[in-house]
py3Dmol code that shows the C-alpha trace and the ligand (Angstrom):
import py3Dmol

protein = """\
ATOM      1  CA  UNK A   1       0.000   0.000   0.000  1.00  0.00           C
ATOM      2  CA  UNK A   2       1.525   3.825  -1.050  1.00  0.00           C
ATOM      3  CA  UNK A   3       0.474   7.108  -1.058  1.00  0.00           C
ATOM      4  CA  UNK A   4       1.409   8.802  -4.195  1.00  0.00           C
ATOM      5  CA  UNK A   5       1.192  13.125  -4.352  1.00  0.00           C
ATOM      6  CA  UNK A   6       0.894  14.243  -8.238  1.00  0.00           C
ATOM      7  CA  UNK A   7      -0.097  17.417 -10.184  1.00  0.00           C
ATOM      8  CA  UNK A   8      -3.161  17.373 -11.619  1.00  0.00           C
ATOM      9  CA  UNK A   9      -4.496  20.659 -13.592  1.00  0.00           C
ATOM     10  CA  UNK A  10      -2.677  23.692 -13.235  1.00  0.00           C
ATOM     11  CA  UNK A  11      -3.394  24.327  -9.647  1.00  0.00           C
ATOM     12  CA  UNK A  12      -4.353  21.432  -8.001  1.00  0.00           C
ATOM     13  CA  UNK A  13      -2.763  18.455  -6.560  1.00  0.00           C
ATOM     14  CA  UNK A  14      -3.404  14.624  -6.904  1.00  0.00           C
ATOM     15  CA  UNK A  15      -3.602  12.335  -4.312  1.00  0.00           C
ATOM     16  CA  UNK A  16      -3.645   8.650  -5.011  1.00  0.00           C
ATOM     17  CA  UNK A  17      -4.152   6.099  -2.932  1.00  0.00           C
ATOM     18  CA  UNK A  18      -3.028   2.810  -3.925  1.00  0.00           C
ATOM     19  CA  UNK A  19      -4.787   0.037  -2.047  1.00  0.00           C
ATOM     20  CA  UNK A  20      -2.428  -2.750  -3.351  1.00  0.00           C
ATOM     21  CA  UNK A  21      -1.826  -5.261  -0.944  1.00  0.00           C
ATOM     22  CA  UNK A  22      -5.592  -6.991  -0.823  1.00  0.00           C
ATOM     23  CA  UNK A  23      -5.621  -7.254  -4.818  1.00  0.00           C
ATOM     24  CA  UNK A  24      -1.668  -8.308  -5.345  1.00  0.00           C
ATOM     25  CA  UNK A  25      -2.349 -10.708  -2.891  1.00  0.00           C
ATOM     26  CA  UNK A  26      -5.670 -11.860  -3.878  1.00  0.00           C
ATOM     27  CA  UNK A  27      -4.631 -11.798  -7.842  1.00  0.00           C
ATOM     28  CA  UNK A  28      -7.427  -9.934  -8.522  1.00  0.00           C
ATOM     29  CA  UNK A  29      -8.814 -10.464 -12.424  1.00  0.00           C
ATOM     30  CA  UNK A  30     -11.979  -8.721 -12.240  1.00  0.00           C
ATOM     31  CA  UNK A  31     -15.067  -7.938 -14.943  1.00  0.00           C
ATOM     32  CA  UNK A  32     -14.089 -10.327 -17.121  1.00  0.00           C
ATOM     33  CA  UNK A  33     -10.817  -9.210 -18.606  1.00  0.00           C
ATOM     34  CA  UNK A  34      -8.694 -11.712 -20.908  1.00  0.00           C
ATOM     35  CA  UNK A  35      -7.352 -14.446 -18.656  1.00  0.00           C
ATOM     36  CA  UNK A  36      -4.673 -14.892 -21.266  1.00  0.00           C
ATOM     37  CA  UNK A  37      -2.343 -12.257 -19.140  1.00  0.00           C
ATOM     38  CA  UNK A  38      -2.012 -14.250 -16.588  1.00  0.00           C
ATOM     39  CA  UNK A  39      -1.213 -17.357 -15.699  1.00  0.00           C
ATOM     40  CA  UNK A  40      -0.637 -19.886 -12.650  1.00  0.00           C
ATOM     41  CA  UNK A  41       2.379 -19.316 -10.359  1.00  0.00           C
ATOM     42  CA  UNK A  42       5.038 -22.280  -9.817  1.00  0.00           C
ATOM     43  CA  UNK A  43       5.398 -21.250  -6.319  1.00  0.00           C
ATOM     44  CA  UNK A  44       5.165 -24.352  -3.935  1.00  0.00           C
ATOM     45  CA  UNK A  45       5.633 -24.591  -0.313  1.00  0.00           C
ATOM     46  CA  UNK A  46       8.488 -27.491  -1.078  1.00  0.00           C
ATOM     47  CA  UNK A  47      10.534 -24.895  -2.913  1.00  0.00           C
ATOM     48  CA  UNK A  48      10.335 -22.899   0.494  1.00  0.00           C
ATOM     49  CA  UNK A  49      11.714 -25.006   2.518  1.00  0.00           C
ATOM     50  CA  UNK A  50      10.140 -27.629   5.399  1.00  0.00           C
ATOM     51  CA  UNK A  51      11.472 -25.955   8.349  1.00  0.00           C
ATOM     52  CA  UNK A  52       9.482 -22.788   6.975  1.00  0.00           C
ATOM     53  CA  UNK A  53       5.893 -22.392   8.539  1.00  0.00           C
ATOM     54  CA  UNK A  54       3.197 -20.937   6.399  1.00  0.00           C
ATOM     55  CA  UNK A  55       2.839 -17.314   7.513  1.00  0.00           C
ATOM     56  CA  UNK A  56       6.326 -17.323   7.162  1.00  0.00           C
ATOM     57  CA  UNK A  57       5.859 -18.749   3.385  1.00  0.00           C
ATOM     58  CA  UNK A  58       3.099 -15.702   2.882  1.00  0.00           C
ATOM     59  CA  UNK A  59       5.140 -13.105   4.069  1.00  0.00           C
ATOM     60  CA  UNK A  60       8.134 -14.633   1.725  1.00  0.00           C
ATOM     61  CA  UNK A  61       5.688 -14.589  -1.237  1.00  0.00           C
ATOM     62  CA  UNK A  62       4.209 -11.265  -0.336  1.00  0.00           C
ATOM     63  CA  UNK A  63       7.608  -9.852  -0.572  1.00  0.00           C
ATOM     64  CA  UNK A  64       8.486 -11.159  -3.879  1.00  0.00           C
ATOM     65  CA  UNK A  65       5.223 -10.059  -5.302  1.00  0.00           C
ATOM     66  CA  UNK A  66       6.018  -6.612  -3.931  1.00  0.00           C
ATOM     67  CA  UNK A  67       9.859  -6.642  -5.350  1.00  0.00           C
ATOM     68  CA  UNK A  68       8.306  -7.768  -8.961  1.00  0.00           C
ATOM     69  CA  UNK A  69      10.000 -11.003  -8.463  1.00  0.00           C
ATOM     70  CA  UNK A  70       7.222 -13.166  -9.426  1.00  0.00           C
ATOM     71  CA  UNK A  71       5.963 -14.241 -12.683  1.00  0.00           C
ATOM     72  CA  UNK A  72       2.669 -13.796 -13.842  1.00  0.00           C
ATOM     73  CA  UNK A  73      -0.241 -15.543 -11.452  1.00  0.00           C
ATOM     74  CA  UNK A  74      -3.624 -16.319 -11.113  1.00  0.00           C
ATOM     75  CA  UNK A  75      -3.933 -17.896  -7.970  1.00  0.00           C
ATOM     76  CA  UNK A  76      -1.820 -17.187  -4.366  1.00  0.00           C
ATOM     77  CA  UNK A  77      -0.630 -20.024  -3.365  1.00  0.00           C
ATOM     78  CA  UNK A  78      -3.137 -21.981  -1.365  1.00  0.00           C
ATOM     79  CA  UNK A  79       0.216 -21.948   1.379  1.00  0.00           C
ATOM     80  CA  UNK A  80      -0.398 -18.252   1.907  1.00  0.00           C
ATOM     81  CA  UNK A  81      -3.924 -18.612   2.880  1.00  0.00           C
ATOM     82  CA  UNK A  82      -3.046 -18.257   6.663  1.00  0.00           C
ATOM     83  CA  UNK A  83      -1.018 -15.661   6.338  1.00  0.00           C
ATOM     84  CA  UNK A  84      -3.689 -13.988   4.267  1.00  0.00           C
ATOM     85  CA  UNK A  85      -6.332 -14.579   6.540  1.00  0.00           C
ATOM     86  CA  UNK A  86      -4.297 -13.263   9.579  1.00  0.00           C
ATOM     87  CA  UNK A  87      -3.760 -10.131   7.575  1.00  0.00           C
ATOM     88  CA  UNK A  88      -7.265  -9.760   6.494  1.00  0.00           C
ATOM     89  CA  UNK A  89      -9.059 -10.462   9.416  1.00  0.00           C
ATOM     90  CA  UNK A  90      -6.827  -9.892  11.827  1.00  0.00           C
ATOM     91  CA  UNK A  91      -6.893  -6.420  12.018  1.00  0.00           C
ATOM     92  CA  UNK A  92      -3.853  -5.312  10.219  1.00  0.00           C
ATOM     93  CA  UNK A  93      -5.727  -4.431   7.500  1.00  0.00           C
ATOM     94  CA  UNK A  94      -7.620  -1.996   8.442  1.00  0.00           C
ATOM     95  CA  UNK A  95      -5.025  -0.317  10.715  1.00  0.00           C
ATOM     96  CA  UNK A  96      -3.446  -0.270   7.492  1.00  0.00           C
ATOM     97  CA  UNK A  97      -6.179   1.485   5.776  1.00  0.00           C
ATOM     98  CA  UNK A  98      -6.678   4.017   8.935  1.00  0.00           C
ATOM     99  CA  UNK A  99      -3.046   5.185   8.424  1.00  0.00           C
ATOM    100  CA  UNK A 100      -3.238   5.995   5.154  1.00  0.00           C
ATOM    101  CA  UNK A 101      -7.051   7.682   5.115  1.00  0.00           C
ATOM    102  CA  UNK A 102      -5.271   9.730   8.585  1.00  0.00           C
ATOM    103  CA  UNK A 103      -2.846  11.048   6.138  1.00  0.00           C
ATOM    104  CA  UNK A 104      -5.092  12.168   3.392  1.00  0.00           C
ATOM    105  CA  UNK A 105      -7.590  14.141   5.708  1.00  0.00           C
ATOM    106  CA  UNK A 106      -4.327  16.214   7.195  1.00  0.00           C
ATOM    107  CA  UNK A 107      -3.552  16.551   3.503  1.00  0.00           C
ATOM    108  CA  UNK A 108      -7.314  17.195   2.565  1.00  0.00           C
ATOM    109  CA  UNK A 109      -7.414  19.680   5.886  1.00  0.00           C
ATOM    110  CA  UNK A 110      -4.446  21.828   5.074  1.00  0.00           C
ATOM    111  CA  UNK A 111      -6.355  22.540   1.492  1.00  0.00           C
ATOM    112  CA  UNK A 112      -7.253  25.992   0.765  1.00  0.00           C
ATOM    113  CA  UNK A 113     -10.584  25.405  -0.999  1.00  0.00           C
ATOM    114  CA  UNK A 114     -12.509  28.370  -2.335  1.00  0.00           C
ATOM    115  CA  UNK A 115     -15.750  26.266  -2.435  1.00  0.00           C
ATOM    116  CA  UNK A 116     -16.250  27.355  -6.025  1.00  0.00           C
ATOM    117  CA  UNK A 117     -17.378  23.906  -7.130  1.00  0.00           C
ATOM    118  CA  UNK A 118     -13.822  23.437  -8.714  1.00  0.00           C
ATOM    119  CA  UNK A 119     -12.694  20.921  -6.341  1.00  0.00           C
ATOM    120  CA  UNK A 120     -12.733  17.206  -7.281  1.00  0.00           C
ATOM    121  CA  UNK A 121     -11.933  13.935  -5.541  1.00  0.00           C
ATOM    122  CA  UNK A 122     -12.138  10.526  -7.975  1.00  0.00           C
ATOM    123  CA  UNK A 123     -12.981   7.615  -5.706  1.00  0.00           C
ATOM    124  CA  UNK A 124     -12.676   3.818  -6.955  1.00  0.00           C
ATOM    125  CA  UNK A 125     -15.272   1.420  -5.849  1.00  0.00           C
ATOM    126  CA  UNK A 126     -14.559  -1.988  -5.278  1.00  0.00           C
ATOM    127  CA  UNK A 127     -12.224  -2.652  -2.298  1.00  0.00           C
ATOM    128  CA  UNK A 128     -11.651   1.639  -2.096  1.00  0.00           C
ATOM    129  CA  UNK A 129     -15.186   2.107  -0.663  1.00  0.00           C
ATOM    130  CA  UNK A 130     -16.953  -0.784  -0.246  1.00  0.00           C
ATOM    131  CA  UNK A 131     -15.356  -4.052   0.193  1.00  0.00           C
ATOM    132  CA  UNK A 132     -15.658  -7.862  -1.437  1.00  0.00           C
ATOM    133  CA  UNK A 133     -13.650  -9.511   1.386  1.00  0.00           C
ATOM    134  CA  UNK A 134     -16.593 -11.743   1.669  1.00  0.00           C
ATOM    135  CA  UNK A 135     -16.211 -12.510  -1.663  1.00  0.00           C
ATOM    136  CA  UNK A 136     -12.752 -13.427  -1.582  1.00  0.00           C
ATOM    137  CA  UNK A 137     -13.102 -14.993   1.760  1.00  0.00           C
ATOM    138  CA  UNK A 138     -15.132 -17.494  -0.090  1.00  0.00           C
ATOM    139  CA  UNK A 139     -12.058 -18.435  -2.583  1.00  0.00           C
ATOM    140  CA  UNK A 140      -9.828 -18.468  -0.301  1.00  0.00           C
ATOM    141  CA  UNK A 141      -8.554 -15.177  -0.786  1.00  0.00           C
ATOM    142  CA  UNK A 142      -7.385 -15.889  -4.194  1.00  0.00           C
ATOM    143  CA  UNK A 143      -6.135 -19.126  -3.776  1.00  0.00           C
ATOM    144  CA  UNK A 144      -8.898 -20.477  -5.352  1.00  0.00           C
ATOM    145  CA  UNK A 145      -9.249 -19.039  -9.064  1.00  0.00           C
ATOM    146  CA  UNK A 146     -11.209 -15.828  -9.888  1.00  0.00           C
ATOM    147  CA  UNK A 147     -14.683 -17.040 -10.291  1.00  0.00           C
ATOM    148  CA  UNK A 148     -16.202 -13.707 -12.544  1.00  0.00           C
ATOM    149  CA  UNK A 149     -19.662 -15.529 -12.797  1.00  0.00           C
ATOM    150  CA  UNK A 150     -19.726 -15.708  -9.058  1.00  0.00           C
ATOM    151  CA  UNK A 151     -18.822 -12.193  -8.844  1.00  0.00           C
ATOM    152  CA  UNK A 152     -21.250 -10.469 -10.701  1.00  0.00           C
ATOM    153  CA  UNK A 153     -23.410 -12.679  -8.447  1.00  0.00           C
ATOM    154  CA  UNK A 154     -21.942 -11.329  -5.497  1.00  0.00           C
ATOM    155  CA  UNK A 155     -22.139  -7.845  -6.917  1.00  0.00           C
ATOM    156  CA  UNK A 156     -25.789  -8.127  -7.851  1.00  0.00           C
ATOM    157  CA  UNK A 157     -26.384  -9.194  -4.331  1.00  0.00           C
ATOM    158  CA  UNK A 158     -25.420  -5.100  -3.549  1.00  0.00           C
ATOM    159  CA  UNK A 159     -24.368  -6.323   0.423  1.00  0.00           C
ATOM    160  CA  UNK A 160     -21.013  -5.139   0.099  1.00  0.00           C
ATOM    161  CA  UNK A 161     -19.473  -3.356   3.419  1.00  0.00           C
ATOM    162  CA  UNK A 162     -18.072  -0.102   3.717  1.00  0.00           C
ATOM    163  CA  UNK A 163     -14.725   0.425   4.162  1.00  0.00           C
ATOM    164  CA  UNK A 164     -14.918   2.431   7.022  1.00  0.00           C
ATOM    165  CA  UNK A 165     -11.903   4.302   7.122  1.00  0.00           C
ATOM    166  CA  UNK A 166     -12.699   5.584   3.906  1.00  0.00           C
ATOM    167  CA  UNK A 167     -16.370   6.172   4.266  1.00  0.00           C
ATOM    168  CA  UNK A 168     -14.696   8.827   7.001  1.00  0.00           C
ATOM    169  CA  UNK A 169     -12.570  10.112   4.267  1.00  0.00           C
ATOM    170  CA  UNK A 170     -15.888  10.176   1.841  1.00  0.00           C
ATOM    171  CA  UNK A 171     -17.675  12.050   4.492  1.00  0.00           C
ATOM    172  CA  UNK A 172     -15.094  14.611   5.150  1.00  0.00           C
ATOM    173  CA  UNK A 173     -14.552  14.822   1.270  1.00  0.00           C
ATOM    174  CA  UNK A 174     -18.371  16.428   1.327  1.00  0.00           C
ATOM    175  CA  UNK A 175     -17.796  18.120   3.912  1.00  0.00           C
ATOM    176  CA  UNK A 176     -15.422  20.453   2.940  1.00  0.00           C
ATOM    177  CA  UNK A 177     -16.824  20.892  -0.419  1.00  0.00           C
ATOM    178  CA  UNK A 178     -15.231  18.477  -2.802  1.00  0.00           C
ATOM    179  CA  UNK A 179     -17.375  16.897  -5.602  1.00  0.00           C
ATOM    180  CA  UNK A 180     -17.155  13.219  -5.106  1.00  0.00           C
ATOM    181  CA  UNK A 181     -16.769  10.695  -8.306  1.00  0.00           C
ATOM    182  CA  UNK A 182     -16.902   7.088  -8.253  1.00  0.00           C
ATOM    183  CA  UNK A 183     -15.054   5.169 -10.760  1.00  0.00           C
ATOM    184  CA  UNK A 184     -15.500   1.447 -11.710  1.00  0.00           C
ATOM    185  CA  UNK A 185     -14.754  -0.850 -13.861  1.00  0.00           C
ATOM    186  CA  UNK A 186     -18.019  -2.603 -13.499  1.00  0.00           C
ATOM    187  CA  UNK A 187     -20.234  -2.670 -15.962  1.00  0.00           C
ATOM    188  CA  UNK A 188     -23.387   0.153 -16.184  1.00  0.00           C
ATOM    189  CA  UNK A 189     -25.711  -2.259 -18.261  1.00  0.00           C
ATOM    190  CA  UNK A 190     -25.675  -4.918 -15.695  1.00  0.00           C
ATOM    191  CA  UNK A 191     -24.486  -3.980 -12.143  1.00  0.00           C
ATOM    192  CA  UNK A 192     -25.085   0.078 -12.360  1.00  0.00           C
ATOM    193  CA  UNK A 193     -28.374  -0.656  -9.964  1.00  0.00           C
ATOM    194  CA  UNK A 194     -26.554  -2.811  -7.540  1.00  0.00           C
ATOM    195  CA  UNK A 195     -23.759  -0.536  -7.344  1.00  0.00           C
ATOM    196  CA  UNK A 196     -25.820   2.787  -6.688  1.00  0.00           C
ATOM    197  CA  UNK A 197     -28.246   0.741  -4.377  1.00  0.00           C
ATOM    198  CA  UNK A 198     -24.736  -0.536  -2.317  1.00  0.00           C
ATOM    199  CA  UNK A 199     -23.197   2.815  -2.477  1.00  0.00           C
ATOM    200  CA  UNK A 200     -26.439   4.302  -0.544  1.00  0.00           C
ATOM    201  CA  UNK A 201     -26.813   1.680   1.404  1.00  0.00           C
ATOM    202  CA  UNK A 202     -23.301   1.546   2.825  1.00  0.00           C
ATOM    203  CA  UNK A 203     -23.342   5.334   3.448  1.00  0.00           C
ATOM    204  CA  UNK A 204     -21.697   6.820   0.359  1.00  0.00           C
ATOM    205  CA  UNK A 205     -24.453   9.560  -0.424  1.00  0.00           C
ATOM    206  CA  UNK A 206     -24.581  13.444  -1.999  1.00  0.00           C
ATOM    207  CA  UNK A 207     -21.806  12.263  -4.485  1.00  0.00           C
ATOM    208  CA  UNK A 208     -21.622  14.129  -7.792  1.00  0.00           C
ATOM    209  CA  UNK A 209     -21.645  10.919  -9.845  1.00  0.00           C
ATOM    210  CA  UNK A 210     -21.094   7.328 -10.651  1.00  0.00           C
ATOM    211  CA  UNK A 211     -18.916   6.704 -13.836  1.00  0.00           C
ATOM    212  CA  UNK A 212     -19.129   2.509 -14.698  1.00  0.00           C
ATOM    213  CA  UNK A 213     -17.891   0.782 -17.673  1.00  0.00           C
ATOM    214  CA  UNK A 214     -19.928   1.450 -21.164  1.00  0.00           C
ATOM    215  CA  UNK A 215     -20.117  -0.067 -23.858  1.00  0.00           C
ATOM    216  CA  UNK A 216     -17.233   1.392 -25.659  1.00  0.00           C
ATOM    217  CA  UNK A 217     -14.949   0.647 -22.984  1.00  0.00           C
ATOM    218  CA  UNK A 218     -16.309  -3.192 -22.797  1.00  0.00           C
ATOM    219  CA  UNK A 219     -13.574  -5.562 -23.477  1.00  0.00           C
ATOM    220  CA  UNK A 220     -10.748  -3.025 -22.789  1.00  0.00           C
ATOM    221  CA  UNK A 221      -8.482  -2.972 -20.031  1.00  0.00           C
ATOM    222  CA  UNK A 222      -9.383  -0.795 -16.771  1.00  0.00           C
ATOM    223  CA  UNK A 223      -5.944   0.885 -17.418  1.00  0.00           C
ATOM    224  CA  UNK A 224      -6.896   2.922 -20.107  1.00  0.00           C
ATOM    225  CA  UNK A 225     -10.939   3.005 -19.134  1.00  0.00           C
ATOM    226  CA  UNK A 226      -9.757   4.434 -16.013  1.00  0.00           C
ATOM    227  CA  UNK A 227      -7.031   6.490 -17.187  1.00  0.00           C
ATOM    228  CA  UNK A 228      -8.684   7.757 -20.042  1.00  0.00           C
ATOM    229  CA  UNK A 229     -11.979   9.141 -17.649  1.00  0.00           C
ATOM    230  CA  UNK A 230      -9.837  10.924 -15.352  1.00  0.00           C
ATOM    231  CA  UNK A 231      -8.145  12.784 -18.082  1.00  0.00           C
ATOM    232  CA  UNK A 232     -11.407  13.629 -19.556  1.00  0.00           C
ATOM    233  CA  UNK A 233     -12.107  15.056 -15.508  1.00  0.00           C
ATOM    234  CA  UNK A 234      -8.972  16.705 -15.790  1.00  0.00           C
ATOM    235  CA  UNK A 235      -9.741  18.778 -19.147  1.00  0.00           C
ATOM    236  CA  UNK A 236     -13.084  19.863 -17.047  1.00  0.00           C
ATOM    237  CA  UNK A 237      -9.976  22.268 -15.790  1.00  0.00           C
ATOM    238  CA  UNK A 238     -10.920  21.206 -11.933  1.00  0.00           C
ATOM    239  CA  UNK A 239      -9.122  23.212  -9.665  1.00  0.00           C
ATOM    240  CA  UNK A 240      -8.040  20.195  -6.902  1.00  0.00           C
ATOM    241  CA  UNK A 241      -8.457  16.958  -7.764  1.00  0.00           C
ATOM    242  CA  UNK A 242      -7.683  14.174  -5.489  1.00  0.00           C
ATOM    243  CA  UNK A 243      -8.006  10.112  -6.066  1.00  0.00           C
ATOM    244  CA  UNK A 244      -7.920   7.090  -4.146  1.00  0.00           C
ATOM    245  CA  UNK A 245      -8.464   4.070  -5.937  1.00  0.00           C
ATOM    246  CA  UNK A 246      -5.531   0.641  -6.784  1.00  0.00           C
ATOM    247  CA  UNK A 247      -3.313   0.910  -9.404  1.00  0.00           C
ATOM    248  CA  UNK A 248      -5.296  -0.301 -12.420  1.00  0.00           C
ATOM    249  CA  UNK A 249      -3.223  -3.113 -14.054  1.00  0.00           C
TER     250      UNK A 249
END
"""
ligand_1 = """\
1
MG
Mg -10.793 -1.420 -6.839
"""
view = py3Dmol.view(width=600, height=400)
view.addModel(protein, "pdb")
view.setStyle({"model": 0}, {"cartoon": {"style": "trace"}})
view.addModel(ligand_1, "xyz")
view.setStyle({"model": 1}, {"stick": {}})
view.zoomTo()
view.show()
C-alpha cells in the first residue's frame, strides 16, 4: 500500500491512494478481462523449505510479489492462505487502511478550498469504498481461481461493506466541499443498480456521480478506461483533484 502526491491541472494536486496489498495478494482479475495475461504461479511450499511455517511462506511470497520477483499468477498459493487470513481479518488491514485515510484528511485539511465547485476527488469502488472480502473470503482469498460468474453474483447481491476508514474520508470529502466521483470498472448495463443501491446503502451519499464501464470501454483494459476518464475530468480544468483508488493493471 503507497500514497502517491501528483499534479493534476494547473493548480491542483493529486492524491492517489493505492490500495495494493488486498488485490496483489488476492490476484485480482476482475469484470471479465482476458485471462490470457495471466497465468498460474510455480510457487510451492516445497521450494520454500520444510522448516518454513506458512505465515512465514506468505510473508516470503508477499515480498516477492512486492519486489516484482514473481511471474505472472492467477492464484496465491493456497500456502499463503493463513497468512492472508491473519492479515485480512486480523486487524492489520484496516489499521493499514486508517493510516493511510489519517494522512489524506491532514492533507485534505491543510487545502485551501474556495468552495467554487472546482474541487474534485475521484474515488474507486470496489475494495476503495466498499469491500468484497466476503467474496474473496469465499475463494480463499485468491487461492482459489477468480470465479467472474460468481462475482457479478456477489455484486448483484449489492451487500457489500463499507470500508470504514474511507467512508470517514468520503464524508469529510463532502464536507469540505469536494465533488465526489466514483469510478469502476463494473459494468453500467448490468451492475449500475446494484452498485448505486450498495453505495447508498453503505453510506456513500450526496456524491456528484457514478462513472461505470460502457459499452465502448467493454472488453478493454481498466488501465486505459480508467485512465482515459480521469483525463477527460482533468480537461473539465478542476481546480483540486484528489483520487484514491488501486493501481489499475
Ligand atoms: Mg478497486
Amino acid at each position: 500500500m503507497a500514497v502517491n502526491h501528483q499534479a493534476a491541472g494547473e493548480q491542483g494536486l493529486a492524491f492517489l491512494l493505492f490500495i495494493t496489498i488486498l488485490d496483489k495478494l488476492i490476484g485480482l482479475k476482475q469484470y471479465g478481462e482476458s485471462p490470457d495475461s495471466c497465468c498460474s504461479c510455480s510457487c510451492s511450499a516445497s521450494s520454500a523449505g520444510d522448516n518454513i511455517n506458512s505465515s512465514s511462506y506468505g510473508l516470503s511470497w508477499r515480498l516477492a510479489v512486492e519486489a516484482n520477483n514473481v511471474g505472472p499468477w492467477r492464484t496465491v498459493p493456497i500456502e499463503c492462505f493463513p497468512y492472508i487470513e491473519t492479515y485480512m481479518s486480523g486487524g492489520q488491514y484496516y489499521q493499514d487502511l486508517k493510516l493511510i485515510t489519517d494522512q489524506i484528511l491532514s492533507y485534505v485539511n491543510e487545502i485551501d478550498l474556495k468552495n467554487d465547485g472546482m474541487d474534485a476527488w475521484v474515488l474507486d469502488v470496489d475494495d476503495t469504498c466498499i469491500s468484497n472480502i466476503l467474496y474473496y473470503k469465499g475463494r480463499k482469498y485468491g487461492s482459489d481461481p477468480f470465479d467472474s460468474t460468481a462475482f457479478k453474483a456477489w455484486i448483484l447481491k449489492g451487500v457489500c461493506p463499507a470500508i470504514h476508514a474511507v467512508l470517514e474520508l468520503y464524508n469529510k470529502l463532502i464536507c469540505r466541499g469536494f465533488k465526489v466521483f466514483f469510478i469502476t470498472g463494473r459494468d453500467q448495463h448490468t451492475l449500475a443498480k446494484a452498485t448505486i443501491h450498495n453505495l447508498h446503502n453503505q453510506g456513500f451519499i450526496a456524491y456528484e456521480r457514478l462513472i461505470l464501464r460502457n459499452v465502448a470501454y467493454k472488453g478493454q483494459s481498466a488501465v486505459r478506461y480508467k485512465s482515459e476518464t480521469e483525463e477527460a475530468d482533468r480537461r473539465r480544468r478542476v481546480q483540486n483533484m484528489g483520487k484514491c483508488g488501486r493501481p489499475m493493471e
